[in-house]
N, C-alpha and C positions, 0 to 999 in steps of 0.2 A: 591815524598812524599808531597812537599808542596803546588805540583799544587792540588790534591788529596786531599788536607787537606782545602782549599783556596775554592775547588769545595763542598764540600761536605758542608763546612761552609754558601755557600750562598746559597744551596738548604736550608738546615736547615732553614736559614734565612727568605728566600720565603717561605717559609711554614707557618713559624709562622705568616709572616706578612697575609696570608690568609687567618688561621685559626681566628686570632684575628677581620678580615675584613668579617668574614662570619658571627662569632658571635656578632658584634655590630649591622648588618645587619637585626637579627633576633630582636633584639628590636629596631630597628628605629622605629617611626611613621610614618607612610603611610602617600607617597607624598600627601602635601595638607593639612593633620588633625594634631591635637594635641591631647594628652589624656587628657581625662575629667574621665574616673572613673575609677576606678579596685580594681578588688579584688587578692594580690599575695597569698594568704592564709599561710604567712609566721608570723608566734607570735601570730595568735589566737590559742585559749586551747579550745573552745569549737564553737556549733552551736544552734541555730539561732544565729546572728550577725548583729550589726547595718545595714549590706547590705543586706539581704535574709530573705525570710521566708518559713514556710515547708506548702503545700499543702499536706493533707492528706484526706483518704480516699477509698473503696473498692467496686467501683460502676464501673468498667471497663476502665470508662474514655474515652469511646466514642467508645473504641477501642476493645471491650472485652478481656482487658488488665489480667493478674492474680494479678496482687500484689495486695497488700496493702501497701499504702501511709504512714507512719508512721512518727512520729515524728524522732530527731535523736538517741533515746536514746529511747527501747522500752523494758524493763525490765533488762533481761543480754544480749540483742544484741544492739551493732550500726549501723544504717546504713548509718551516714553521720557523719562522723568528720576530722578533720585535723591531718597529720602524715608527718612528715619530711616536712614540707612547701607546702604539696601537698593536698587538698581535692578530699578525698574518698569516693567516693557512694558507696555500698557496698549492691546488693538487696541477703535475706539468705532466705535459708528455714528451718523452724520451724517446731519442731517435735508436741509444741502446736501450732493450728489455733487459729491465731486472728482476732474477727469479722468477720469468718466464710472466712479466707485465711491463708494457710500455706506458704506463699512467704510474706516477706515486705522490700520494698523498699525506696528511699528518693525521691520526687519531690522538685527541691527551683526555688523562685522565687525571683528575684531583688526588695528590694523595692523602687526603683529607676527607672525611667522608659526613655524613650527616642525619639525623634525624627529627624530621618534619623543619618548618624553615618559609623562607620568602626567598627563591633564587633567580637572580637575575644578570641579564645580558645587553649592553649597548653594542648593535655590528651592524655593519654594512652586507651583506647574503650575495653569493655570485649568482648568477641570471647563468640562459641560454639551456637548451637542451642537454639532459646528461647528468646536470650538475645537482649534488642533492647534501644541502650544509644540515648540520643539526647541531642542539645544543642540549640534552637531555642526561637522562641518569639511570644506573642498573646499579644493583644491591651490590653493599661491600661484602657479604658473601654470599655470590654470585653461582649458582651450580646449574639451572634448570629454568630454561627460556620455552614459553612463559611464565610459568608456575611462578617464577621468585619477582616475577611485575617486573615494568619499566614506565618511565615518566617522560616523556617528550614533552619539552619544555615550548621548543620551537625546532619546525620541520620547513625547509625550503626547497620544494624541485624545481627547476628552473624552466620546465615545461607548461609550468602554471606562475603565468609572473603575475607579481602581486597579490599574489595568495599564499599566507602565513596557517602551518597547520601546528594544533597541541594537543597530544592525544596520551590515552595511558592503555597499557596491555598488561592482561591477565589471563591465566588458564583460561576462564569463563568469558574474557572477554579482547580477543585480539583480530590481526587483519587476515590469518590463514582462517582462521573461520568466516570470517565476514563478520567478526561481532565487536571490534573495537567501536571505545567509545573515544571521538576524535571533535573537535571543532576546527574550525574556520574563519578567518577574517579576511577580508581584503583590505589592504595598505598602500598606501602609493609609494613609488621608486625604492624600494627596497635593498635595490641592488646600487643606488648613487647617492642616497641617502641615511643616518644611521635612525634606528628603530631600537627602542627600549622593550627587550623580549622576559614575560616573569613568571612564574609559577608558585602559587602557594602551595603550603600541603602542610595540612593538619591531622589529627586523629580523625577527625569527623569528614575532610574533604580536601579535593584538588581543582583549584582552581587556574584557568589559563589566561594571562594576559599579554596586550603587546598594544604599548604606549599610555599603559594606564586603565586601558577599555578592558574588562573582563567578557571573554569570548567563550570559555569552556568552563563545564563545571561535571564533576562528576562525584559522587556522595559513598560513603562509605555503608552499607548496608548492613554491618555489626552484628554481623551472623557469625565472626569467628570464624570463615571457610577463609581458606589463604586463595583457591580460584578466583574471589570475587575479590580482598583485599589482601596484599601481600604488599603494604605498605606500611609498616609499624616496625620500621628494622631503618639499621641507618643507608645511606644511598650515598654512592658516589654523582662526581659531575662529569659527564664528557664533552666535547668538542672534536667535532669531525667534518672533513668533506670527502663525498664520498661522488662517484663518477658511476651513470649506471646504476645497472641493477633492476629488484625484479619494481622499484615504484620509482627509481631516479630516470632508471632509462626505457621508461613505459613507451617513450614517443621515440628510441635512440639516443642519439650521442651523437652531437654536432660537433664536427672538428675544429671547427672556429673557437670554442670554447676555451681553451689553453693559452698562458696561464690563468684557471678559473682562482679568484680571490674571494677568501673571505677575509673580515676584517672585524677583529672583534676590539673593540675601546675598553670596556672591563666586565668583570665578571664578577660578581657582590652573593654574599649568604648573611641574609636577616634570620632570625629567631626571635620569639617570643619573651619580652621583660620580663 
């Protein structure tokens, strides 16, 4: 009985001490960096906020996207606020069209912006056909898509479940040509479970991860041409859910989908000691 009791006590004990090592683990700062900013979305009561602002808008967005962009607060709907310490996107459809869309959703953008870094994402991604979350970055001065690059940190279409994408575009290198360079993971429950989404980016490279596993890499080829690299300039962060479009709504747009939620826990910028 006491070997039994003695046994059981240090399994117990290893346990805990693993669990407690796994979850200190999950907030370290990546060998190398320190934090420099974030947002835990815990005690704020409302949106916009000192860190974000809302893009809005019903012009496609490049993408012949269906939402509308709205503010966070668009009569008696939300589509972007904070609940239990987590911020909500939330894209609904509406039984009135506004400015001629019955979907509205939230786009924000950091008003903080940045150059090179460790950024990173803990969120829950909505599922179901239609639905397409991201968490990615365009230049703080912003004029010329592709030419001025973009950084997709994480990409989720809900037509591909469990499949996590992080891609970066360039003149030389995006998806209207067919020449982007993008990776892939598969993840389980994506959409009931929260996933740690990160991306490096240095002079020399951009790196993709999601939950620690590095899944994309792409190298900086130091030629000086801004087609191939146009990443040595500071970047904004955004956060969007988008409905549709010409890679959301490859397969349509299921009506069942509404209210599509994402759900982000925070949003962290490392940098270099």
């Amino acid at each position: 009985m006491k070997l039994t009791y003695l046994l059981l006590t240090t399994i117990l004990f290893s346990y805990s001490n693993l669990a407690c090592s796994q979850n200190s683990t999950e907030d370290q700062d990546p060998s190398g960096y320190e934090l420099v900013w974030q947002d835990e979305f815990n005690g704020a009561t409302s949106l916009p906020d000192s860190k974000w602002w809302f893009e809005t808008g019903n012009h496609g967005w490049g993408n012949h996207e269906l939402q509308n962009y709205v503010d966070p607060v668009l009569g008696n709907d939300t589509v972007a606020k904070i609940e239990n310490g987590n911020l909500i996107i939330t894209a609904l459809k509406s039984e009135t069209p506004y400015q001629g869309s019955d979907i509205i959703s939230a786009r924000m953008n950091t008003k903080q912006s940045w150059k090179y870094g460790y950024f990173e994402m803990r969120a829950k991604v909505p599922g179901g056909k239609g639905t397409w979350a991201a968490f990615w970055m365009l230049p703080e001065k912003f004029e010329n898509w592709p030419l001025d690059g973009e950084i997709d940190i994480m990409e989720y279409v809900g037509y591909k479940p469990n499949t996590t994408h992080s891609t970066i575009h360039t003149s030389a290198y995006n998806h209207v040509i067919h020449t982007e360079k993008t990776g892939t993971k598969e993840i389980l429950n994506p959409t009931d479970e929260f996933h740690i989404y990160a991306t490096e980016w240095t002079e020399d490279f951009i790196k993709g991860y999601v939950d620690g596993v590095e899944y994309f890499y792409f190298e900086n080829d130091k030629k000086g041409d801004k087609k191939t690299w146009p990443f040595n300039v500071p970047f904004y962060i955004k956060l969007n859910l988008a409905i549709g479009g010409d890679w959301g709504g490859t397969e349509g747009v299921d009506p069942n989908i509404f209210p599509a939620r994402y759900e982000i826990d925070y949003v962290r910028v490392y940098q270099k000691k």
